[in-house]
N, C-alpha and C positions, 0 to 999 in steps of 0.2 A: 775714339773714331775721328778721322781728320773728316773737318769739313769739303766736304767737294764739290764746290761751288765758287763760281767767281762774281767777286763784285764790282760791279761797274760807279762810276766815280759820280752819280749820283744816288750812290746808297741801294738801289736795288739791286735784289740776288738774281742770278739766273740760274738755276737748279739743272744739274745735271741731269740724264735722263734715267740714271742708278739712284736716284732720290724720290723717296715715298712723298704723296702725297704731304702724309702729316709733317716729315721735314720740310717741305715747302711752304706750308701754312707757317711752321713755327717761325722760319726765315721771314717771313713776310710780315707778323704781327710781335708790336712790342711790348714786352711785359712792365706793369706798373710798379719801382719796389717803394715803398714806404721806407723812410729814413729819419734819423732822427734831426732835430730841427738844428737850422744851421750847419749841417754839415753835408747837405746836397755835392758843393765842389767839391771833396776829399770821396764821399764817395764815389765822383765819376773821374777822378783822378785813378783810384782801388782799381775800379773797373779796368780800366782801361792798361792800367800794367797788369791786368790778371787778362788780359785780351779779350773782355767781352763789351762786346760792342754798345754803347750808351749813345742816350741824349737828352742833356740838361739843360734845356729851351730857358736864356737868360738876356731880361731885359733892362738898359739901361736908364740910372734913375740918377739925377739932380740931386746931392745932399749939401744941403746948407753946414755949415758947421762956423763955431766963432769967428773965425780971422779967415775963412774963404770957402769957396763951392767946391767940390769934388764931386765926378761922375763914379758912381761906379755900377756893378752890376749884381743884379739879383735874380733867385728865383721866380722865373713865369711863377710855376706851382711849386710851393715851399711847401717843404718834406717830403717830396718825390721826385727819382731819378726813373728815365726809362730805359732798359734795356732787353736787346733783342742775341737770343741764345737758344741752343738747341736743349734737348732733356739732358743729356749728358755733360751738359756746361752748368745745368743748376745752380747745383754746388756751389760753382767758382762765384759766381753773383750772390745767391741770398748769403754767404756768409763772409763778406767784403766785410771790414769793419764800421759801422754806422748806418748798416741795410738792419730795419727790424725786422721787416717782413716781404715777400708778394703778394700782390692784392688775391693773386690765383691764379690759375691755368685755363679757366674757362671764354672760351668766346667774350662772353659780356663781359669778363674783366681784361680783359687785353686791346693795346690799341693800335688801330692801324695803323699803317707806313702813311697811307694817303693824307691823313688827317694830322699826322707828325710832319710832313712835309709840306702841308699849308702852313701851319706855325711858322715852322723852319723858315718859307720863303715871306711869311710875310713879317717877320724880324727882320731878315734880311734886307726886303723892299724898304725900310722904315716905318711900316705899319705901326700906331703904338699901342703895343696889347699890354693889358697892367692886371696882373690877378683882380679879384674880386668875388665876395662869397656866391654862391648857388642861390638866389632868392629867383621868388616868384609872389606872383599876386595874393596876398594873403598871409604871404612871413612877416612874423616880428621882428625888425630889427631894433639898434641900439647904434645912435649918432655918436662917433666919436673925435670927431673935430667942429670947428667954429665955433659960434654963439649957443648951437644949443646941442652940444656936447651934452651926452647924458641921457638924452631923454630917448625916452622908446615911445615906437611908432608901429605902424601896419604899413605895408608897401600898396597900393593900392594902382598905381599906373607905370608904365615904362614910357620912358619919352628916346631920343634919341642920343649919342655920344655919351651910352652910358649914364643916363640920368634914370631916377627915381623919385616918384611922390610919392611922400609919406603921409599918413595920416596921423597925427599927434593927437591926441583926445586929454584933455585936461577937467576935471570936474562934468560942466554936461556941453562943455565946451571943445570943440575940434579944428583944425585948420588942416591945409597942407603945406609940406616943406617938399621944393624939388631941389635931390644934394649927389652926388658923385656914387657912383656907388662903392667907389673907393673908401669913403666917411663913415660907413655903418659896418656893423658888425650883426651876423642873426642871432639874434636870443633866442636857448634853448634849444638849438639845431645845432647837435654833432657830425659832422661831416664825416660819412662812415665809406664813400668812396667816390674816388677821383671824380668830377665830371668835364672834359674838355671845354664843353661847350660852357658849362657855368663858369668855368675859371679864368678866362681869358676874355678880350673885347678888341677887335677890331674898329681904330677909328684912323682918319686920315689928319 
């Protein structure tokens, strides 16, 4: 079935008026697919010569290396591409080479244009958004850079530009450590699906 719909050169659809509700929602909302790790750009490459439409929100990172610095670019969210398709494009997308899966079809697993379009523009603006795990007040994590590399802790406070206090508890002894939230990792917490809002950090 040809799509009949034009899109306008900011990414939104404007639906025909022979277009069902549901094709309009589906046009409107992007699907999550899970991919295997490090191969995000090949699959929005796949994508994109099988004509469906993606977006793989990539931010750029400072790598030091022996004899000099290079920029390059990475996964916002590593091992997921988004892509927005009708039911009858399915196919073409979960079986791209490097797609395992999609999160689902349901509402709560699909994400909005709105919300992919703040990303969008605030990459764009220079905003620096840097992954980071889903924690909250009360996760374990596990410090994996500086001096005290190693050691697990409880998160206990948020502060701003993406910081966190840790609570370190050694014998009957405790402190706090405030460290990046880029530095830890959560012990014990499988990340079973995408959270926007956990994964990314808006700072100026």
């Amino acid at each position: 079935m040809a799509l009949n719909a034009k899109v306008f050169e900011d990414g939104d659809f404007c639906p025909s008026t022979s277009q069902s509700l549901e094709e309009s929602m589906q046009q409107s909302m992007w699907h999550v697919l899970h991919v295997f790790s490090n191969r995000e750009k090949r699959v929005a490459q796949q994508l994109t010569v099988r004509r469906v439409e993606n977006y793989l929100p990539l931010y750029q990172e400072r790598v030091k290396w022996t004899d000099r610095t290079v920029v390059t670019e990475r996964p916002l969210f590593p091992g997921y591409v988004f892509a927005r398709f009708l039911s009858e494009s399915r196919i073409d997308a979960i079986s791209a080479p490097g797609v395992v899966r999609s999160l689902g079809d349901q509402e709560g697993d699909l994400v909005s244009s709105e919300e992919l379009d703040k990303i969008r523009e605030g990459l764009a603006s220079g905003y620096i958004l840097r992954p980071h795990p889903g924690v909250s007040v009360g996760t374990r994590v596990l410090v994996h850079g500086g001096i005290f590399e190693g050691i697990e802790g409880v998160v206990t406070e948020f502060r701003q530009r993406c910081k966190v206090v840790i609570a370190l508890a050694a014998v009957q002894q405790s402190f706090s450590l405030e460290v990046d939230l880029g530095d830890i990792v959560v012990v014990n917490k499988p990340i079973t699906k995408l959270n926007l809002r956990a994964c990314s950090a808006f700072e100026y």
